[in-house]
Backbone as a ProteinNet text record, in pm:
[ID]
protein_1_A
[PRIMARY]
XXXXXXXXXXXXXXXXXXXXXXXXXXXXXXXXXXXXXXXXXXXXXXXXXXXXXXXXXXXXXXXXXXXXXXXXXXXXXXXXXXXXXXXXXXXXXXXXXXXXXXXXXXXXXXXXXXXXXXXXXXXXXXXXXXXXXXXXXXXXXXXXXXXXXXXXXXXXXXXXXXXXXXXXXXXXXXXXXXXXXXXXXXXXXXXXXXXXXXXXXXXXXXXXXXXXXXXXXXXX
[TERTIARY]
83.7	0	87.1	60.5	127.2	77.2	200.7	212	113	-30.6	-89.3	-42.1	-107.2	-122.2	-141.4	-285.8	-386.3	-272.7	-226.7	-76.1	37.6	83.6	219.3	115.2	42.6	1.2	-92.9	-118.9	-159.1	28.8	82.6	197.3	270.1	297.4	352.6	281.9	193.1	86.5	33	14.6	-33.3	31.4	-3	49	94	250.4	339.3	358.2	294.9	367.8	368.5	311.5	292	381.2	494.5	591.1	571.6	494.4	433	526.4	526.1	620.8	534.9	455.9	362	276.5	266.9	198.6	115	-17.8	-92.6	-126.4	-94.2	-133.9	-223.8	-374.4	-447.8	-464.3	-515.7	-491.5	-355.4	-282.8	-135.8	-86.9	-156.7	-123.9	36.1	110.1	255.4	329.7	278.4	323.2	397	376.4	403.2	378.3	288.1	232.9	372.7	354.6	485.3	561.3	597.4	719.4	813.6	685.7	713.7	693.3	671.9	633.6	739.7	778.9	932.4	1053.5	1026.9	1108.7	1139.4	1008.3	985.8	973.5	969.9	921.3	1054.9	1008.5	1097.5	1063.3	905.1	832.9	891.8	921.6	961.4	887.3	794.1	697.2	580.2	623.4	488.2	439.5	359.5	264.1	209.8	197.9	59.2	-56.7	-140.8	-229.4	-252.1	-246.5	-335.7	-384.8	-476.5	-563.6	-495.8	-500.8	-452.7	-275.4	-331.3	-218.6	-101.9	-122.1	34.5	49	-53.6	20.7	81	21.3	103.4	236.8	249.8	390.2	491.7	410.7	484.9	570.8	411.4	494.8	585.3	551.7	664.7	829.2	817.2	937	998.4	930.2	958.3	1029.3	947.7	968.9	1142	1167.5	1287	1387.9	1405.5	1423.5	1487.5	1406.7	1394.6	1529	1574.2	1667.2	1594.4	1461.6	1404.7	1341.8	1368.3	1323.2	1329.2	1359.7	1356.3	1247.3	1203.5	1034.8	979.4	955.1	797.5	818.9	646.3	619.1	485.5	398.9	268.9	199.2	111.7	44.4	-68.5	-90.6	-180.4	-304.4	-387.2	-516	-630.1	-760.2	-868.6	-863.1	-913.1	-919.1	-1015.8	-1127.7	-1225.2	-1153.9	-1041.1	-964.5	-888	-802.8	-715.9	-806.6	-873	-964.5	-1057	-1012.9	-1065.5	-1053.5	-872.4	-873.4	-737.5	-768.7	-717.7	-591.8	-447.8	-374.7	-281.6	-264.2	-220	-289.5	-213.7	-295.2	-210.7	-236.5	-152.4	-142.4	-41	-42.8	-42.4	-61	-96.4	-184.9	-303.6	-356.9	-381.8	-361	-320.1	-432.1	-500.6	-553.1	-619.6	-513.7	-630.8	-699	-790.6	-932.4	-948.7	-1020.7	-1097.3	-1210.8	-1260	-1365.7	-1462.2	-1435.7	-1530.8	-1627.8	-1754.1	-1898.7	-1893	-2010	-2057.5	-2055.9	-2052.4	-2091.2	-1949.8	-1845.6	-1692.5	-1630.1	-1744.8	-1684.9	-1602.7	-1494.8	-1429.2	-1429.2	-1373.6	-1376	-1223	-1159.9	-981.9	-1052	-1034.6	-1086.5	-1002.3	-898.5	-796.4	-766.1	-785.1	-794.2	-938.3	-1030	-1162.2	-1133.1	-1101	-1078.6	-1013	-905.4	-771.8	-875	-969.1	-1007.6	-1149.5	-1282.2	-1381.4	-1366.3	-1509.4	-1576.4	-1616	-1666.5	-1726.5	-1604.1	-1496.9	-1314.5	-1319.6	-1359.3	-1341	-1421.5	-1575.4	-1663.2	-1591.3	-1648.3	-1571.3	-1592	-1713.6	-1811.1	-1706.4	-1593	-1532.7	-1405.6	-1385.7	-1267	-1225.1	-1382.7	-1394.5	-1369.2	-1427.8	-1464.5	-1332.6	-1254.9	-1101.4	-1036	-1043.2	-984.7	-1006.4	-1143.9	-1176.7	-1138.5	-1125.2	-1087.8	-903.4	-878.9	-727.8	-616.6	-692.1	-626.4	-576.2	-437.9	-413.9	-476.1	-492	-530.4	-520	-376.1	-347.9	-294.7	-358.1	-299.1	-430	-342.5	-379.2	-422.7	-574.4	-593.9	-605.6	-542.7	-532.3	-607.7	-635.9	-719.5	-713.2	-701.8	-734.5	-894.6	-975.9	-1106.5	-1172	-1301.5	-1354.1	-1397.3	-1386.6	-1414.7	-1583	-1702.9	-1822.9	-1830.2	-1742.4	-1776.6	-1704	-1660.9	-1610.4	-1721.3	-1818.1	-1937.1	-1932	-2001.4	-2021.2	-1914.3	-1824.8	-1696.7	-1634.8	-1689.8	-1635.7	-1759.8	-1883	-1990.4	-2015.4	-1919.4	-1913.8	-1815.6	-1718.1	-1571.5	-1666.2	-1780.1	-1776.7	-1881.1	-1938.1	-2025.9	-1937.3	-1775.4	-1724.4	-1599.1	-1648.2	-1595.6	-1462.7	-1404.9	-1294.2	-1286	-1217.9	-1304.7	-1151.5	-1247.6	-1093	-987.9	-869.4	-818	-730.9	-737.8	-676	-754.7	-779.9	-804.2	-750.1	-755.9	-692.3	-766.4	-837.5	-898	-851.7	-832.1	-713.2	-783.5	-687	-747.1	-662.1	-640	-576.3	-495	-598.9	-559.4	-651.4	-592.4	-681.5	-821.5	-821.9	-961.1	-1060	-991	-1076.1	-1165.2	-1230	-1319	-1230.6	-1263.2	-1207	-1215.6	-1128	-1141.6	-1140.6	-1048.4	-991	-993.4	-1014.6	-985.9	-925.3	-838.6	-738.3	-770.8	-768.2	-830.2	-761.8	-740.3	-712.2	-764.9	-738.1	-862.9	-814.8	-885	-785.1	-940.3	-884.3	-991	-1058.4	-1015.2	-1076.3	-1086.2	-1238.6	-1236.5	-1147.8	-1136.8	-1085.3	-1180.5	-1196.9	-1244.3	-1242.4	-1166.9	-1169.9	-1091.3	-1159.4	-1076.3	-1078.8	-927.5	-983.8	-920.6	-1002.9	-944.4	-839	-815.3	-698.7	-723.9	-667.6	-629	-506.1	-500.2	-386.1	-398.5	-323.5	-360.7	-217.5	-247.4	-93	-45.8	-123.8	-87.3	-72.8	-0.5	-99.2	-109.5	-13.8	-27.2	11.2	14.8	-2.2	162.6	183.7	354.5	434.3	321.9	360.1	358.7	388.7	365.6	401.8	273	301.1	363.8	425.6	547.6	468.5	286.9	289	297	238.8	291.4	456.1	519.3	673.6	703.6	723.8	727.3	723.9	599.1	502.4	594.9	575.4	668.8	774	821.6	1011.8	1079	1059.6	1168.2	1136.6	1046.9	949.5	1016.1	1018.7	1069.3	1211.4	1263.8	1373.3	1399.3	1342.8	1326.9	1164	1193	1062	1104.8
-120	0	124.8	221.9	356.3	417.4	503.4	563.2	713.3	757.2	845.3	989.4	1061.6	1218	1216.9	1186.1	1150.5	1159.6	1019.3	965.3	1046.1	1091	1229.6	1338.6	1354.1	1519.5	1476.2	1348.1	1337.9	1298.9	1222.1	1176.3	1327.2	1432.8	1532.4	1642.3	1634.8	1719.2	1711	1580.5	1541.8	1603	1693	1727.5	1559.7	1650.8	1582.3	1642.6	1726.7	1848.8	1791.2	1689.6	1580.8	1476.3	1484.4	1365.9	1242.3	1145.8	1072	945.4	906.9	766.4	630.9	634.6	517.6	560.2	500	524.4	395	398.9	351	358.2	286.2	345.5	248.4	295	205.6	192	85.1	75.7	130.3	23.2	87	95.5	26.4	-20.4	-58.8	13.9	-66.5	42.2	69.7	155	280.3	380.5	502.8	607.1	592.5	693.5	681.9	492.2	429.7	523.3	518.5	520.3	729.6	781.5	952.3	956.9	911.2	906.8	860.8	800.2	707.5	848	896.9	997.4	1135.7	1145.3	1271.1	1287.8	1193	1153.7	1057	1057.7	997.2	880.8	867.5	771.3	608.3	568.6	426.2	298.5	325.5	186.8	255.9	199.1	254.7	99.9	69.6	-30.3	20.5	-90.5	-73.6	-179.3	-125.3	-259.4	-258.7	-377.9	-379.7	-550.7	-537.3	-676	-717.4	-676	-715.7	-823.1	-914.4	-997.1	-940.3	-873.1	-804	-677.8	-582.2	-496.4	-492.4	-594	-660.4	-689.1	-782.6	-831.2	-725.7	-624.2	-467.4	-459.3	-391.8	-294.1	-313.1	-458.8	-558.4	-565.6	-586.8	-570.6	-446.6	-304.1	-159.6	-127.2	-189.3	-182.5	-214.1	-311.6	-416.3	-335.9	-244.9	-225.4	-49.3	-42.8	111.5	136.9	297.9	317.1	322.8	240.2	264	127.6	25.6	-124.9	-147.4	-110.9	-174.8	-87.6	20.3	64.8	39.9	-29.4	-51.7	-171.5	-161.7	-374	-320.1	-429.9	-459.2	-580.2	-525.5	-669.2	-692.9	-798.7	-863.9	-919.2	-846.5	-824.1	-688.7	-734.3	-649.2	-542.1	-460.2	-386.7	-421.3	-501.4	-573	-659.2	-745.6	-870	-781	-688.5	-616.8	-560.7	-515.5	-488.8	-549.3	-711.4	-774.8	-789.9	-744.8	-779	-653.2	-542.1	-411.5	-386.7	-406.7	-407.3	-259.5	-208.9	-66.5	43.7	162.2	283.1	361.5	442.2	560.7	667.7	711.1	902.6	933.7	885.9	870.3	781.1	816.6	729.5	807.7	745.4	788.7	702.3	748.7	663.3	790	683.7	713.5	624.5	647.5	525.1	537.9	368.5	369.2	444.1	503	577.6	600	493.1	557.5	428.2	475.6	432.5	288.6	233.9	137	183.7	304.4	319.7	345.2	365.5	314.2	239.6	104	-37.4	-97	-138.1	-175.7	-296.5	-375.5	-473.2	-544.9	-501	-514.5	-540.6	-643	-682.8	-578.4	-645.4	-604.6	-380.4	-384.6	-235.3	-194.7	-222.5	-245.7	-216.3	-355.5	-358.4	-280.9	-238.2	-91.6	42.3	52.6	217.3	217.4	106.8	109.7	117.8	211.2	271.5	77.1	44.1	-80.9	-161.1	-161.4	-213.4	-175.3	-12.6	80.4	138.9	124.7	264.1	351.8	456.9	569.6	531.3	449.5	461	350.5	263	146	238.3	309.2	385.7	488.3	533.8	629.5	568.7	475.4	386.8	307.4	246.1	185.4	327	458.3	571.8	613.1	598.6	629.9	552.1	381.4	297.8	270.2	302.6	326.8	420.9	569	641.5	714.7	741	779.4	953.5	951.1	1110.4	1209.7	1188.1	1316.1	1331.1	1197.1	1128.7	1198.6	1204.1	1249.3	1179.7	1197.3	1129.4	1180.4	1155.6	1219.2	1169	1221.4	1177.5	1268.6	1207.4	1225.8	1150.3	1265.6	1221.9	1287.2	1275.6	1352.3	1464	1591.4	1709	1677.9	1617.5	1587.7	1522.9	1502	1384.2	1399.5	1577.9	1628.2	1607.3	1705.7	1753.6	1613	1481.2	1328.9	1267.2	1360.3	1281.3	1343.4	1477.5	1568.6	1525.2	1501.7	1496.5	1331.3	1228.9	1058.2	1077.3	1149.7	1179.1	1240.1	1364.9	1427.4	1346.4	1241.8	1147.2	1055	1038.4	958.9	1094.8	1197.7	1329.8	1324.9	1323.3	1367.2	1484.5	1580.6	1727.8	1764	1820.2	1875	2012.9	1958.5	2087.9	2170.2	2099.6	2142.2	2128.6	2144.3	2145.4	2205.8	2139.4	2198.9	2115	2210	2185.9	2212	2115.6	2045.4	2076.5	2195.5	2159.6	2133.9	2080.2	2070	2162.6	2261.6	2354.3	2534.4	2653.4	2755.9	2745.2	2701.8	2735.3	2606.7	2467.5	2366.9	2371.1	2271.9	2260.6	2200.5	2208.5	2146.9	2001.5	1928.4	1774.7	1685.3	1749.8	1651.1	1761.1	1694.3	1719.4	1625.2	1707.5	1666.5	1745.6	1629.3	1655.8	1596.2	1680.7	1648.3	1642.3	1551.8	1555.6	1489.5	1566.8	1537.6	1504	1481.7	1450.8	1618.6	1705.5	1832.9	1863.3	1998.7	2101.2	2257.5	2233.1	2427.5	2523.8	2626.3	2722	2789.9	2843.6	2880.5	2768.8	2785.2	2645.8	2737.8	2776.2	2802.6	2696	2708	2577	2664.5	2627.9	2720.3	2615.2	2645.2	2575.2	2568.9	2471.4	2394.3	2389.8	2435.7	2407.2	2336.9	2263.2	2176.5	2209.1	2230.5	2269.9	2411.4	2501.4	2618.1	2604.9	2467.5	2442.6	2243.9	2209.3	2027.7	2086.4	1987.4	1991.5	2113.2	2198.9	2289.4	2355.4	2270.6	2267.8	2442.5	2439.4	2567.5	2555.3	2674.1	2665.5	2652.1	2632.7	2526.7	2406.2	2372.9	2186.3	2184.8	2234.5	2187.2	2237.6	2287.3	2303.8	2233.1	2169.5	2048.6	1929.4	1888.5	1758	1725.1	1853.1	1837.9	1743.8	1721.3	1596.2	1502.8	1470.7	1311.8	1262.5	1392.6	1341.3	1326.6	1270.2	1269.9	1417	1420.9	1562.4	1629.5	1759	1824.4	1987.3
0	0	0	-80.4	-101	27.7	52.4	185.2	120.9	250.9	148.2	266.7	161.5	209.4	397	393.3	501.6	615.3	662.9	709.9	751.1	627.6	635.2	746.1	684.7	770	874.6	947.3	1077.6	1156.3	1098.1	1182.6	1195.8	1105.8	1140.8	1227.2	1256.3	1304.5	1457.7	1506.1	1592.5	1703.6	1816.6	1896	1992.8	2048.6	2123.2	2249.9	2272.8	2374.4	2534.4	2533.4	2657.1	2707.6	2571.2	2593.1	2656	2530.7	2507.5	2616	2693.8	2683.2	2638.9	2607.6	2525.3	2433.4	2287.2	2197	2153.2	2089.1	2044.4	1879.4	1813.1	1624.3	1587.3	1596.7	1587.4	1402.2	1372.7	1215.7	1151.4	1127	1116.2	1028.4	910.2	757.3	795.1	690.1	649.1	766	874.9	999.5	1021.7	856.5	867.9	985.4	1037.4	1141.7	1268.2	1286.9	1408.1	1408.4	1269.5	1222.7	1210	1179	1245.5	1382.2	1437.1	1567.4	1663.1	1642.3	1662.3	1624	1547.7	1461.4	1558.4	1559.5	1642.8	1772.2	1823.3	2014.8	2080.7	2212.6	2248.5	2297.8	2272.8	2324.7	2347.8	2437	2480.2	2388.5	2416.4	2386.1	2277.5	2161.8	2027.3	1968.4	1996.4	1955.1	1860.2	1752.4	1626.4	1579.2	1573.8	1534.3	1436.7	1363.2	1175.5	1160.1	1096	1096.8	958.3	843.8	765.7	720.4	713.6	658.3	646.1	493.9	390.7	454.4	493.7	556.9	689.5	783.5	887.3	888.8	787.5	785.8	684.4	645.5	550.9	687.7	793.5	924.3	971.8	977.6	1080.2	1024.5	882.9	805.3	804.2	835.6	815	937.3	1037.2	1185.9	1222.6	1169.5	1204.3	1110.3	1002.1	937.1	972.1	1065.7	1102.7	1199.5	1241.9	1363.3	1467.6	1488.2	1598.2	1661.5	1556.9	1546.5	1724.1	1887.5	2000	2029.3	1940.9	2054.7	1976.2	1853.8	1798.3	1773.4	1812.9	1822.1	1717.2	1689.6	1562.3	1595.9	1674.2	1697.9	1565.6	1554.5	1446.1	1456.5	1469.3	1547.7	1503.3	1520.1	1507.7	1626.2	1636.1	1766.2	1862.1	1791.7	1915.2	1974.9	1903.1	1965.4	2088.2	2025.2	2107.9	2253.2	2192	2363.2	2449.4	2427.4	2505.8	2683.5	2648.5	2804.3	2771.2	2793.2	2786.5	2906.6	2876.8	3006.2	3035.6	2910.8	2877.7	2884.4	2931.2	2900.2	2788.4	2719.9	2612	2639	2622.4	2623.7	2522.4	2423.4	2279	2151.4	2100.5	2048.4	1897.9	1776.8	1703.3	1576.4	1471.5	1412.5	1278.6	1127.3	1050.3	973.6	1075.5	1019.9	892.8	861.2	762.2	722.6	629.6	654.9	516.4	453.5	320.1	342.3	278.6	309.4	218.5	210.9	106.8	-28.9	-15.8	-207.3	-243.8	-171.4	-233.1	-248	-258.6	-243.3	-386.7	-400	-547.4	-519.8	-623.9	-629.1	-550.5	-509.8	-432.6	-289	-229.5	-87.3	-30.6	-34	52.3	82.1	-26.7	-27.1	81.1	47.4	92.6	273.9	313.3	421.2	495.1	431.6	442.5	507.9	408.4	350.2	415.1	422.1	420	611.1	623	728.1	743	754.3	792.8	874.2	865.7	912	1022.8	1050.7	1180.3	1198.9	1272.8	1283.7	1413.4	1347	1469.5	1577	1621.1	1758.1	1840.1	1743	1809.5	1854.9	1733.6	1779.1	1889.9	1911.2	2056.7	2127.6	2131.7	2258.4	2301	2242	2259.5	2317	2261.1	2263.3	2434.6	2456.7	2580.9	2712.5	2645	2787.3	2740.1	2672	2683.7	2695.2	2645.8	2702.8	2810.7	2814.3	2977.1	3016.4	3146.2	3231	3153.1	3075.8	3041	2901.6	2829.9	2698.9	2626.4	2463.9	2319.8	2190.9	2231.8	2103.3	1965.3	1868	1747.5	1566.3	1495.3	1412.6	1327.4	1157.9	1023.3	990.2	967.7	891.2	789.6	696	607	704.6	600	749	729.7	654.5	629.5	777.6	788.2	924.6	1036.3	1036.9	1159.4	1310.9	1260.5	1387.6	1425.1	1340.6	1380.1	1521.6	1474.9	1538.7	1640.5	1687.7	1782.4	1895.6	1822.6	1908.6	1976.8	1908.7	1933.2	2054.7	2064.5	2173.5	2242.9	2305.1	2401.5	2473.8	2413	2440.1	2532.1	2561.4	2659.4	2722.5	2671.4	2805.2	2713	2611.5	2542.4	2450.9	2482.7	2426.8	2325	2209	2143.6	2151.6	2138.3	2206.9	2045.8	1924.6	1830.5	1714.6	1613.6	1484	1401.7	1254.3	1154.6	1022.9	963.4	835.9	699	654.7	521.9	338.5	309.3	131	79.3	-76.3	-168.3	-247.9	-271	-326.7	-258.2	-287.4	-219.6	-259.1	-427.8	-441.4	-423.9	-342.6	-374.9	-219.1	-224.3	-74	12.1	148.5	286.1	277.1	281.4	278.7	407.9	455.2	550.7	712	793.3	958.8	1043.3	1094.5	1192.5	1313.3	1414	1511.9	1687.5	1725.7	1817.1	1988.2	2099.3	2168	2299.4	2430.3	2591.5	2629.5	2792.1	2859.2	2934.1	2887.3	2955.1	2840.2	2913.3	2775.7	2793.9	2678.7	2663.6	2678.4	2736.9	2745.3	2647.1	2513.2	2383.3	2316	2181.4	2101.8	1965.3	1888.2	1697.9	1655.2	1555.2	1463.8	1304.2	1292.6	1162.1	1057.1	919.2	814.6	734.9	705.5	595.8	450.1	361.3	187.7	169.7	65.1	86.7	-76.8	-144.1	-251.5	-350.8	-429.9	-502.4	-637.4	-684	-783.9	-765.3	-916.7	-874	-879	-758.8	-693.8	-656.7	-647.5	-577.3	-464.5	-348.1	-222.8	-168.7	-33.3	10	63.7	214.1	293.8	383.6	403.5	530.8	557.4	395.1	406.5	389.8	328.9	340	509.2	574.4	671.9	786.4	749	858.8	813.1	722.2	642.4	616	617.5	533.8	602.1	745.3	803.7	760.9	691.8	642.4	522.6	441.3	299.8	260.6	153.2	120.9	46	-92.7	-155.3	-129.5	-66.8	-62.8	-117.3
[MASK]
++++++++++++++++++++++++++++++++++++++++++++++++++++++++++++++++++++++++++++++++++++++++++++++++++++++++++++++++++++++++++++++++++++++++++++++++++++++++++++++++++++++++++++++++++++++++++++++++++++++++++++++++++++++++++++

């Protein structure tokens, strides 16, 4: 699986300011998120989960592969499996869900399973989010911004309030796509949310996405 957009600009983004010593990457695909995270933190212990087969054994290979291969582990598991008998807490929980509906169904299982809302409903993802995260731990998230309000209002439903946002376009003149979102166990008393354009022309990155990213890439 190609490493996407989505990915780069939640792993660079996600506030750290808590100094994480345990991380959580729920849905991990081939474990890019781990893997900035590892980069940027000093975090001890970064766990990832992915159900999938090939991208399992991707992470696992990326993992071992990495200058960071003694803090990240990949367990191989659903997240209902994983929270059966819950022994960890996170100061970090990190996830970009699956999220596209039934009517984006192709014919590629495997992609399917990757990408489709049916893999991960948010309501599983709060909810793991809520009995695993620690006091004072960060949960973080890439979603359609269509399905921001859905998803600010599923978190305050288990008392997790957001303390960051940032709403994502393509280009100046295209629509808002994407939200990144971030979220504690208190609320803020004022919250703005700002925006991101990553592009002003095709490959022509602005200086807030190069900025946010440049440690990620090789050439940016």
């Amino acid at each position: 699986m190609k490493i996407g957009t989505d990915s780069v600009l939640l792993g660079a983004w996600c506030p750290i300011d808590n100094n994480p010593y345990s991380i959580l990457d729920i849905g991990a695909g081939t474990g890019v998120l781990s893997l900035m995270l590892a980069q940027r933190s000093k975090a001890k212990q970064i766990d990832a989960l992915e159900i999938d087969d090939d991208a399992y054994e991707q992470a696992v290979d990326n993992f071992e592969n990495s200058p960071w291969t003694a803090r990240l582990f990949c367990f191989h598991a659903g997240l209902d499996e994983f929270m059966d008998e819950p022994e960890e807490e996170y100061d970090l929980i990190i996830s970009n869900p699956p999220f596209y509906s039934e009517d984006f169904k192709t014919n590629n299982e495997q992609r399917d399973l990757a990408r489709f809302q049916h893999a991960l409903p948010f309501e599983d993802l709060v909810e793991a989010a809520d009995v695993l995260l620690s006091e004072n731990g960060v949960f973080a998230v890439i979603i359609p911004f269509n399905e921001e309000n859905r998803f600010i209002d599923l978190c305050a439903e288990v008392e997790l309030y957001p303390i960051r946002i940032t709403r994502v376009k393509g280009t100046p003149t295209t629509e808002i796509k994407r939200s990144l979102l971030a979220f504690k166990r208190y609320e803020l008393s004022v919250l703005t949310a700002d925006e991101l354009v990553i592009e002003m022309n095709r490959h022509e990155y602005t200086n807030d996405y190069i900025n946010l990213t440049k440690e990620f890439y090789l050439k940016m």
